[in-house]
DSSP file (Angstrom, degrees, kcal/mol; ACC not computed):
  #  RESIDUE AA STRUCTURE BP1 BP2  ACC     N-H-->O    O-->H-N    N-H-->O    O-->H-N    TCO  KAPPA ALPHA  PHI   PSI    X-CA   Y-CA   Z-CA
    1    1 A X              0   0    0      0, 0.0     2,-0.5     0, 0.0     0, 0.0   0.000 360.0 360.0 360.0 147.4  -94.2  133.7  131.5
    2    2 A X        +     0   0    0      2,-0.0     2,-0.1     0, 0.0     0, 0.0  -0.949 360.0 176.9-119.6 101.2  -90.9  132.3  131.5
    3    3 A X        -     0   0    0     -2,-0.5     2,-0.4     0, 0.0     0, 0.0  -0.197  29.9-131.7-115.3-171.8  -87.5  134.5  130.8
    4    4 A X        -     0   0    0     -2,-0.1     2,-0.3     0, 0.0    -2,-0.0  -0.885  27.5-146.0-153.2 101.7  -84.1  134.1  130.7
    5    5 A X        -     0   0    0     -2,-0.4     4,-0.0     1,-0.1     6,-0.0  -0.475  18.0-114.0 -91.7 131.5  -82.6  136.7  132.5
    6    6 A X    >   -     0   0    0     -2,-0.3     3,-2.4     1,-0.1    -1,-0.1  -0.142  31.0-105.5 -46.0 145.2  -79.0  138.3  131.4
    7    7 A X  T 3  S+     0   0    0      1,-0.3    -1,-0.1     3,-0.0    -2,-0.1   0.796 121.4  53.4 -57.8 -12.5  -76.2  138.1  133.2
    8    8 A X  T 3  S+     0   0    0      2,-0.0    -1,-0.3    31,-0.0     2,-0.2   0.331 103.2  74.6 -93.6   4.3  -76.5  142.0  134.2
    9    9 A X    <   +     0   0    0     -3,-2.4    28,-0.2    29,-0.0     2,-0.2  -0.926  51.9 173.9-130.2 160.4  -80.4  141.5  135.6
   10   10 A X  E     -A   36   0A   0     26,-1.2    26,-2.0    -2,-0.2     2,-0.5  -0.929  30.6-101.1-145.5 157.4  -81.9  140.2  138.3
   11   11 A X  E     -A   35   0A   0     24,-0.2     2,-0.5    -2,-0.2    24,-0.2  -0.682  26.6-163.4-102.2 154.5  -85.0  139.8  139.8
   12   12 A X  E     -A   34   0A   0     22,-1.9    22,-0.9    -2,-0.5     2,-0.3  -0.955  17.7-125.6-108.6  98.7  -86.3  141.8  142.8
   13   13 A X  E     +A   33   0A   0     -2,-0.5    20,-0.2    20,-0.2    18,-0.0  -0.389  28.4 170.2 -34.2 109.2  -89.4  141.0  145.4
   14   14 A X        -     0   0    0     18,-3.0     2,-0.2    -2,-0.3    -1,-0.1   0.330  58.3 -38.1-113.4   4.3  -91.4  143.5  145.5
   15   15 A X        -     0   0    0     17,-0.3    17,-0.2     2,-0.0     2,-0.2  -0.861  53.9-120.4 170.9-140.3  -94.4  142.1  147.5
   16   16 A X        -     0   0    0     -2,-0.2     2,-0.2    15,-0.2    15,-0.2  -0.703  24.6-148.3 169.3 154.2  -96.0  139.0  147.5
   17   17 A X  B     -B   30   0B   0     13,-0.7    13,-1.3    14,-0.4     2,-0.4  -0.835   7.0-144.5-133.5 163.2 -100.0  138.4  146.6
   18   18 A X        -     0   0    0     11,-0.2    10,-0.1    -2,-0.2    11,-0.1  -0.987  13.5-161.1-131.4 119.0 -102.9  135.9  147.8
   19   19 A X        -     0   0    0     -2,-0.4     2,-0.3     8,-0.2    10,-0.0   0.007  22.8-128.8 -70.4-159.6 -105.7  134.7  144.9
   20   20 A X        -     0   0    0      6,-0.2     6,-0.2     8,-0.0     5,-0.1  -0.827  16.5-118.9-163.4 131.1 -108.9  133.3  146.5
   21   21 A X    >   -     0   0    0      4,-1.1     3,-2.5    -2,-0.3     0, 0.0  -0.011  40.7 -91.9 -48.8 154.7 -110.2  129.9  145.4
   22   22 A X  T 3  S+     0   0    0      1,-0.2    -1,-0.1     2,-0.1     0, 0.0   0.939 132.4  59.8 -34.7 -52.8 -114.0  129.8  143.7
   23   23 A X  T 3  S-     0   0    0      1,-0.1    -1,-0.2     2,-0.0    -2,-0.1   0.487 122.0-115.9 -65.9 -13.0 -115.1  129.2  147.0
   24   24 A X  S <  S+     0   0    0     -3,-2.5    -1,-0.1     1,-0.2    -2,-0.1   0.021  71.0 133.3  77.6 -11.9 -113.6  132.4  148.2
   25   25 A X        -     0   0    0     -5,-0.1    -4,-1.1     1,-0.1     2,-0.4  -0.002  64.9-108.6 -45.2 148.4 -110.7  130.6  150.7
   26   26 A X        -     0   0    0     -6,-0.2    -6,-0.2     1,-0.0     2,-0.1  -0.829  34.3-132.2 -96.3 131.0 -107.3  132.5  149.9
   27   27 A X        -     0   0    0     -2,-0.4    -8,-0.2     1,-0.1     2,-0.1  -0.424  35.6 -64.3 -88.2-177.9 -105.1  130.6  148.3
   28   28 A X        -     0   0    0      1,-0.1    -9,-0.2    -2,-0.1    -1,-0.1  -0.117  69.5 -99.6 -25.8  98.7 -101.3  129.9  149.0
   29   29 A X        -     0   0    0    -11,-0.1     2,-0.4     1,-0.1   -11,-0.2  -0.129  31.3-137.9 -47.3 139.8  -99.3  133.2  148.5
   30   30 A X  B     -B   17   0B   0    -13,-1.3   -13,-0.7     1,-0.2    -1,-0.1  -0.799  13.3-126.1 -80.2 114.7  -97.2  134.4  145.5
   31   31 A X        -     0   0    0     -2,-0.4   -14,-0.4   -15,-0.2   -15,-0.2   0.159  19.3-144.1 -14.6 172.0  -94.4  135.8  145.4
   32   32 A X        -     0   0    0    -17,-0.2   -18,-3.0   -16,-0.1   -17,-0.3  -0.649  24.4-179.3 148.3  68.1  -94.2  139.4  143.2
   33   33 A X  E     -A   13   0A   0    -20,-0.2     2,-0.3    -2,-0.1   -20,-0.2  -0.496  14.3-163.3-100.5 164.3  -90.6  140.2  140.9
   34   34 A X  E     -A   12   0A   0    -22,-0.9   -22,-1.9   -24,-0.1     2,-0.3  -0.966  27.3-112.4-150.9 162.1  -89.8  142.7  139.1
   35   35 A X  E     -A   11   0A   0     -2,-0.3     2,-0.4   -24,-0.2   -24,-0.2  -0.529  34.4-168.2 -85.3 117.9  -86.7  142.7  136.4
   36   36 A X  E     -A   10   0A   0    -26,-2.0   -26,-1.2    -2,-0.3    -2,-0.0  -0.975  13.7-139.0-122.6 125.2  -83.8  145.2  137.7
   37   37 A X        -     0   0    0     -2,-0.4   -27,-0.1   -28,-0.2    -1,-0.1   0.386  20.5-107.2 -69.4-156.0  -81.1  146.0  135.2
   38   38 A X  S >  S+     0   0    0      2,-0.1     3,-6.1     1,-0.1     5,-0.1   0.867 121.7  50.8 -94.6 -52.0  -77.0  146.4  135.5
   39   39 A X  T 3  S+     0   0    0      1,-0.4    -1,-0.1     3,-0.1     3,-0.0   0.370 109.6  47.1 -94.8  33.1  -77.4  150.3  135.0
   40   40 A X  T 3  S+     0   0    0      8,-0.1     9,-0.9     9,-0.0    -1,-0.4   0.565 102.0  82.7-102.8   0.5  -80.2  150.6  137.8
   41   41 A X  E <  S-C   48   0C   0     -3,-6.1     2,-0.6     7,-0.2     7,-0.2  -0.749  81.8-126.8-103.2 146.7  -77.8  148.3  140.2
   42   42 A X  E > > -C   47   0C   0      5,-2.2     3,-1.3    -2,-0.3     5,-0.6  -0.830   2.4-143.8-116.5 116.3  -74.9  150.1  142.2
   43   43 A X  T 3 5S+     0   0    0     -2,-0.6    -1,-0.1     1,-0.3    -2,-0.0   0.128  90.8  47.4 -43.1 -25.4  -71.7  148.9  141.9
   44   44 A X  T 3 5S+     0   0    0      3,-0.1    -1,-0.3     1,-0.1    -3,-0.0   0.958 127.5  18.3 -54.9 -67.3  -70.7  149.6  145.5
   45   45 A X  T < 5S-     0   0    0     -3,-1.3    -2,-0.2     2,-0.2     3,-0.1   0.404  91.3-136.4-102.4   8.7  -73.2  148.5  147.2
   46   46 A X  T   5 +     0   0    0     -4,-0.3     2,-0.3     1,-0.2    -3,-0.1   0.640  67.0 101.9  54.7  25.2  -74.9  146.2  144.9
   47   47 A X  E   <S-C   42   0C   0     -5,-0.6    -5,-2.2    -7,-0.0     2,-0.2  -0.869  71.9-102.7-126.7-177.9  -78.4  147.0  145.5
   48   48 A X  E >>  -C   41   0C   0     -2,-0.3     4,-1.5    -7,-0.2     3,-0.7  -0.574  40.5 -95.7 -95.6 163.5  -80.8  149.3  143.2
   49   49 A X  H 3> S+     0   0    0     -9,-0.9     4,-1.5     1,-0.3     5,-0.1   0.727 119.7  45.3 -57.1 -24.4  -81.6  152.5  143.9
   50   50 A X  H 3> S+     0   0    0      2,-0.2     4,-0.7     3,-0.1    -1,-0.3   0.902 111.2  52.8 -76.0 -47.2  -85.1  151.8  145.7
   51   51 A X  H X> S+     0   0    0     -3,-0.7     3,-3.1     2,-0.2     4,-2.1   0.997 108.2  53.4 -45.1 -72.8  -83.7  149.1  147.6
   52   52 A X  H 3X S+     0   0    0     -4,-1.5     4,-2.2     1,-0.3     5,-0.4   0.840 111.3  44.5 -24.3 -57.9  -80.7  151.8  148.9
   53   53 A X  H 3X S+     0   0    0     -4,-1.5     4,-1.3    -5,-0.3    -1,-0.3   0.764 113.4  54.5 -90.2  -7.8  -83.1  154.4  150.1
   54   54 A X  H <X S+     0   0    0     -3,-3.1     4,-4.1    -4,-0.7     5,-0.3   0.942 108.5  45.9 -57.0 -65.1  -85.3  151.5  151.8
   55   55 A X  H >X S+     0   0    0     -4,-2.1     4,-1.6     1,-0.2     3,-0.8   0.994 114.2  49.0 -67.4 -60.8  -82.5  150.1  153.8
   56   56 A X  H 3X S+     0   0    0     -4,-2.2     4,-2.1     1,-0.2     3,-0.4   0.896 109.1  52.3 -54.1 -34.4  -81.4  153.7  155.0
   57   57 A X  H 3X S+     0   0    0     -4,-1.3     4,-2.2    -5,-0.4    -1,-0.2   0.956 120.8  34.6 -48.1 -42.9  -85.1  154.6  156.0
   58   58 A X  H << S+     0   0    0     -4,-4.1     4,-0.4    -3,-0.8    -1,-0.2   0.622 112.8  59.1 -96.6   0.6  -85.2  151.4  158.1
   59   59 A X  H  X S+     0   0    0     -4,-1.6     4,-2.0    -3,-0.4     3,-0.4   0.822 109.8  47.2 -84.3 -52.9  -81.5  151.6  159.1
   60   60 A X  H  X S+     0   0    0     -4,-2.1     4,-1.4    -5,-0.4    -2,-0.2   0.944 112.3  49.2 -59.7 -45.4  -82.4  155.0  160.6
   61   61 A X  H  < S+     0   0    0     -4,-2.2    -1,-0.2     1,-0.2    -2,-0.1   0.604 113.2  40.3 -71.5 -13.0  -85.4  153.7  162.3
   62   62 A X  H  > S+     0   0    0     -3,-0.4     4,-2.1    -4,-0.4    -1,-0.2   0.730 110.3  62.7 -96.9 -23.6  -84.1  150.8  164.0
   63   63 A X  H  X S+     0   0    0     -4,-2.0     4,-1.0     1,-0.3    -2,-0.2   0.930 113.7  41.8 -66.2 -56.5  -80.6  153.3  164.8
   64   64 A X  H  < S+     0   0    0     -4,-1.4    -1,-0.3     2,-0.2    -2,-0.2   0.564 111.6  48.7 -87.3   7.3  -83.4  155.4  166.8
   65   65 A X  H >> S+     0   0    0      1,-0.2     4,-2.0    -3,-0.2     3,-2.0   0.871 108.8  56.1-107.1 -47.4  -85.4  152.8  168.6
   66   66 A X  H 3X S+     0   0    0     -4,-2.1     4,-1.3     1,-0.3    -2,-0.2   0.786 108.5  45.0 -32.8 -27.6  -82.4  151.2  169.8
   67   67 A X  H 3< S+     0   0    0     -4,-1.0    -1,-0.3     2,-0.2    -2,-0.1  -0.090 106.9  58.6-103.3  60.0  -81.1  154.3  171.4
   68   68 A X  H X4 S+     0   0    0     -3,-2.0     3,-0.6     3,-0.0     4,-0.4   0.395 111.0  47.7-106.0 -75.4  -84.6  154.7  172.8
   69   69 A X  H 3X S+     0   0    0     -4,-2.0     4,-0.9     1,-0.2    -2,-0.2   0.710 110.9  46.0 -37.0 -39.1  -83.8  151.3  174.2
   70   70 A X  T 3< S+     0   0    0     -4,-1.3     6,-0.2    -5,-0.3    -1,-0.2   0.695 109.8  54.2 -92.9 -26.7  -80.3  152.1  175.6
   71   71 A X  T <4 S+     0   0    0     -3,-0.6    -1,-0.2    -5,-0.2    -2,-0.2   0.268 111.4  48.2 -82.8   2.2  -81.3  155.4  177.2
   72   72 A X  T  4 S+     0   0    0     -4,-0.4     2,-0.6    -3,-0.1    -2,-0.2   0.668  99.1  74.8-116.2 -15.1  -84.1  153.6  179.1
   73   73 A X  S >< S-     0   0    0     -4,-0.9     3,-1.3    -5,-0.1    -1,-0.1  -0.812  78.2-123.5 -91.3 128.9  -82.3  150.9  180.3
   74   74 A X  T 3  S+     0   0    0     -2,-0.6     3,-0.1     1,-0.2    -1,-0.1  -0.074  85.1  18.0 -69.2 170.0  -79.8  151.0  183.3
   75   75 A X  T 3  S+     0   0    0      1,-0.1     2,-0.3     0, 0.0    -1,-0.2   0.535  87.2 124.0  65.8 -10.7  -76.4  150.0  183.3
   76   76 A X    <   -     0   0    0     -3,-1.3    -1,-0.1    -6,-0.2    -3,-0.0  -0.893  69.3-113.5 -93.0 124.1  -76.2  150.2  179.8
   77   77 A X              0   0    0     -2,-0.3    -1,-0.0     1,-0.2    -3,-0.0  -0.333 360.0 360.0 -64.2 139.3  -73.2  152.6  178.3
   78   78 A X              0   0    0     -7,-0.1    -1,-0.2   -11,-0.0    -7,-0.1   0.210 360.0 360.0 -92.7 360.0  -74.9  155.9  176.2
């Protein structure tokens, strides 16, 4: 289906999916959007609120396995 998105939306990837021919082979994957308004997006940081609490879960997690890394290596300032 084909839209014409406003200037205050955009779309967001939210996955991506694989069909399977008759034969049963998976075809090529697709892509997955979904339509994010202006009042879900925030105006600071310009992502939506699901995105936000994504990047700080995986901001945190890469924050501790780097110092996992830096307290295991020598020679490196702590």
């Amino acid at each position: 289906m084909a839209e014409i998105l406003k200037p205050n939306e955009r779309l967001v990837c939210v996955g991506h999916t694989a069909l399977r021919a008759p034969d049963g082979s998976f075809l090529p994957s697709v892509p997955m959007y979904i339509k994010v308004g202006e009042g879900q997006i925030d105006a600071g940081t310009g992502f939506s609120s699901g995105e936000k609490d994504i990047l700080e879960d995986i901001s945190g997690l890469m924050a501790a396995k780097f110092k996992q890394y830096v307290d295991g290596v020598e020679g490196l300032p702590a």
